[in-house]
LUMLUM-983980 format. One record per residue (C-alpha): residue in three letters; x, y, z. Coordinates in steps of 0.25 Angstrom, whole numbers, plus 5000, padded with zeros to 4 digits. Layout:
ALAXYZ/...
END
This chain:
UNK482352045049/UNK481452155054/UNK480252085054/UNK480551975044/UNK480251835051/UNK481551735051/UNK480951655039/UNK480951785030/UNK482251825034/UNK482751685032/UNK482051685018/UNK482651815014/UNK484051775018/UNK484051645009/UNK483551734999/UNK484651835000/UNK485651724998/UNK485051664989/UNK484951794980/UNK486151834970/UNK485951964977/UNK486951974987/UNK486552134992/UNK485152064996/UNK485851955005/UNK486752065010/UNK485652155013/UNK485252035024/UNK486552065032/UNK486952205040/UNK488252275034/UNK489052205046/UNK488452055044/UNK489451925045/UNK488951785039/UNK489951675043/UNK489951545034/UNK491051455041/UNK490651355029/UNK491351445018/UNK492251515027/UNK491451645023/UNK491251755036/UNK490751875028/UNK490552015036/UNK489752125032/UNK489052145017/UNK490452145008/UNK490651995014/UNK489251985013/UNK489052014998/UNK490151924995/UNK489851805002/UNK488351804995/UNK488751834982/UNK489951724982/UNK488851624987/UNK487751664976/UNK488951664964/UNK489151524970/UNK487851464973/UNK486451474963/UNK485151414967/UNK485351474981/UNK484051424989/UNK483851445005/UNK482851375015/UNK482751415028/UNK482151295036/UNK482451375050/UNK482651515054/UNK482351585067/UNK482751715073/UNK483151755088/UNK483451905091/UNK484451935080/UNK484951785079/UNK484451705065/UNK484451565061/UNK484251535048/UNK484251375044/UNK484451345029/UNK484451265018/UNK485351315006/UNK485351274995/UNK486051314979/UNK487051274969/UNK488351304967/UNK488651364954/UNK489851454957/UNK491051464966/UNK490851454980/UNK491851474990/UNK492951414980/UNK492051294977/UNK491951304961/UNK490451284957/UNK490051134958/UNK488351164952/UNK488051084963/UNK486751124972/UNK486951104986/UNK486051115000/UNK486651145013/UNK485951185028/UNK486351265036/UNK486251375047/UNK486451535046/UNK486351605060/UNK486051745061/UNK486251895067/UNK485251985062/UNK485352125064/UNK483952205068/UNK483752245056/UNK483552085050/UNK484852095042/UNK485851985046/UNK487252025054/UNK487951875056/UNK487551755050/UNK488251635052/UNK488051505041/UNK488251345048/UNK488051245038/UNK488551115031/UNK489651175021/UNK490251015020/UNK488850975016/UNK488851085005/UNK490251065001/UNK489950924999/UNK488650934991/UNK489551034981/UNK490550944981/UNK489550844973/UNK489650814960/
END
């Protein structure tokens, strides 16, 4: 973060996922990072896992849009409250598209490295709440 208050970094991140780009989300993480999403059985580790992960999600997802109601930072340890919202227009973790739009909250905590980049994140959310609001037709 070097200098970048909590909100701008929590601004950028939601950017970064939000963006087709998947070198500028990965760019977030140091070469070594893990993210754990216990929700889609996913534990990626390092940029490889990293790129793949993103760009599965934005073939997936369109409209990707993220609030963050709540983020603070402690030494290297990050919270990130969100609100994520999008559509699901492609395949997503087997789920064939359904072009139905869909909310869920959630939780992302941090590692940061002392640079700002992100070494571990780990995801808590809702994922029955999400597969039910897909589920609709």
């Amino acid at each position: 973060m070097n200098g970048e208050d909590i909100a701008a970094f929590a601004r950028r991140y939601g950017d970064a996922w939000a963006s087709p780009d998947t070198e500028r989300f990965v760019a977030m993480f140091t070469p070594d990072a893990t993210y754990r999403d216990d929700q889609v059985g996913r534990y990626s580790v390092g940029h490889a896992d990293l790129r793949g992960f993103h760009a599965h999600f934005v073939a997936a997802i369109s409209e990707i849009r993220m609030e963050f109601p709540r983020a603070f930072r402690s030494g290297v340890d990050a919270c990130l409250e969100w609100t994520f919202s999008g559509r699901q227009t492609g395949t997503y973790h087997g789920r064939p598209p359904t072009d139905i739009a869909f909310t869920g909250k959630g939780v992302a905590v941090m590692t940061l490295a002392p640079d700002g980049r992100i070494r571990s994140v780990t995801d808590y959310y809702d994922g029955g709440a999400v597969k039910t609001q897909l589920s609709e037709a």
